[in-house]
C-alpha positions in Angstrom: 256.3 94.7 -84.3 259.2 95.7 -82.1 259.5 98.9 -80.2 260.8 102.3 -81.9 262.0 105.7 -81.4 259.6 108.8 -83.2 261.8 111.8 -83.7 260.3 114.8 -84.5 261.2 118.6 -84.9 258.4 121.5 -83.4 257.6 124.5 -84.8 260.2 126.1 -82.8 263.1 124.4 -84.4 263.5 122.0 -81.7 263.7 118.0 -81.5 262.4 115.5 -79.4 261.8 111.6 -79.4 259.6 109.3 -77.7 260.2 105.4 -77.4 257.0 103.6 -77.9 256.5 99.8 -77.1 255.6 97.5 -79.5 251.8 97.9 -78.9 252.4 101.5 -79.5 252.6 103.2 -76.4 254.7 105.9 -75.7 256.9 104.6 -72.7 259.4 107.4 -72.7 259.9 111.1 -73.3 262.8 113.4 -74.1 264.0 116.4 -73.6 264.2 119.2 -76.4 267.3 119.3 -78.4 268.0 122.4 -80.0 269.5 120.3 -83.0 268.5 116.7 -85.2 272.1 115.4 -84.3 271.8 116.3 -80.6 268.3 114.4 -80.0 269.8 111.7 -82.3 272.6 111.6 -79.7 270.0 111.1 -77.3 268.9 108.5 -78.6 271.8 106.6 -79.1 271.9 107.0 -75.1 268.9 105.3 -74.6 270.1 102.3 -77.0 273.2 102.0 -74.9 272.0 102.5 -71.5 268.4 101.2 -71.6 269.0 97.6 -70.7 270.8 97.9 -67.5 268.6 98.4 -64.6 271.1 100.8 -62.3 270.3 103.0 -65.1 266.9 104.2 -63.9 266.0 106.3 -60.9 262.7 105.7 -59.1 260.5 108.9 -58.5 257.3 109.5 -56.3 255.2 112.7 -57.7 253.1 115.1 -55.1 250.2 113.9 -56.3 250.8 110.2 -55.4 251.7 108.6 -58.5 255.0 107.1 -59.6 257.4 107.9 -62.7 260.8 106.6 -63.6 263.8 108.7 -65.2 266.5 107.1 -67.4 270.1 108.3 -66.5 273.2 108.7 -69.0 276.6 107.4 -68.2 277.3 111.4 -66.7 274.2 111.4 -64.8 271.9 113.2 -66.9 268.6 112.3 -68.1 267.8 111.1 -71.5 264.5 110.4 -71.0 261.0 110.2 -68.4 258.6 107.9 -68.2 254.9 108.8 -67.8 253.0 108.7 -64.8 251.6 105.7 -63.4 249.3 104.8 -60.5 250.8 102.4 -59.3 254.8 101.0 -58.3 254.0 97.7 -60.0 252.8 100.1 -63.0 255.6 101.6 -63.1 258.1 98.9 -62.7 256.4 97.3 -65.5 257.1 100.3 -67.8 260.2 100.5 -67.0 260.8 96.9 -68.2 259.3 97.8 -71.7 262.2 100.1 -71.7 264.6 98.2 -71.2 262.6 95.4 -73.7 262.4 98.2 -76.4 265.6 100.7 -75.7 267.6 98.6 -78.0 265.7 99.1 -81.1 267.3 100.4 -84.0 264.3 101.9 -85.7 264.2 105.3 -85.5 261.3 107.2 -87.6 261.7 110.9 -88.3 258.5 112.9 -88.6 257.5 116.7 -89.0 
């Protein structure tokens, strides 16, 4: 099964997405969206800029471990990574984003 997009909406009217890997893992996050067509926008983003490596911006938390963000054309992000323990950890995920960014499937939940 390929990789896919969840969209859903909160109890506070707003939207977010996650990309998950085709094992199911959630390998990045969104912001909120205070519309459907805005995080839908976002999402397109991802599908156009996922598979080019300048893309991504490399990140060291205070606590020691690593997490990626994925840039838009202007700059701002469209979505974050989780945190990993390791660089190689998180180089690895940010190859399943760019494996997985492209996919069309996009499932809508409440």
């Amino acid at each position: 099964m390929p990789g896919l997009f969840e969209l859903k909406a909160s109890e506070t009217g707003q939207f977010t997405f996650v990309l998950k890997a085709d094992n199911g893992e959630i390998i990045l996050r969104s912001e909120s969206y205070t519309s459907k067509a805005a995080a839908e926008k976002g999402i397109a983003s991802v599908q156009s800029h996922a598979a080019d490596l300048a893309n991504y911006s490399k990140h060291d938390a205070k606590d020691g471990s690593f997490y990626f963000n994925l840039m838009a054309a202007n700059g701002l992000i469209v979505g974050t990574s989780q945190m990993y323990k390791s660089v190689e950890s998180r180089d690895k995920g940010m190859a399943s984003v760019q494996t997985n960014g492209s996919t069309q499937t996009v499932v809508s939940s409440s």
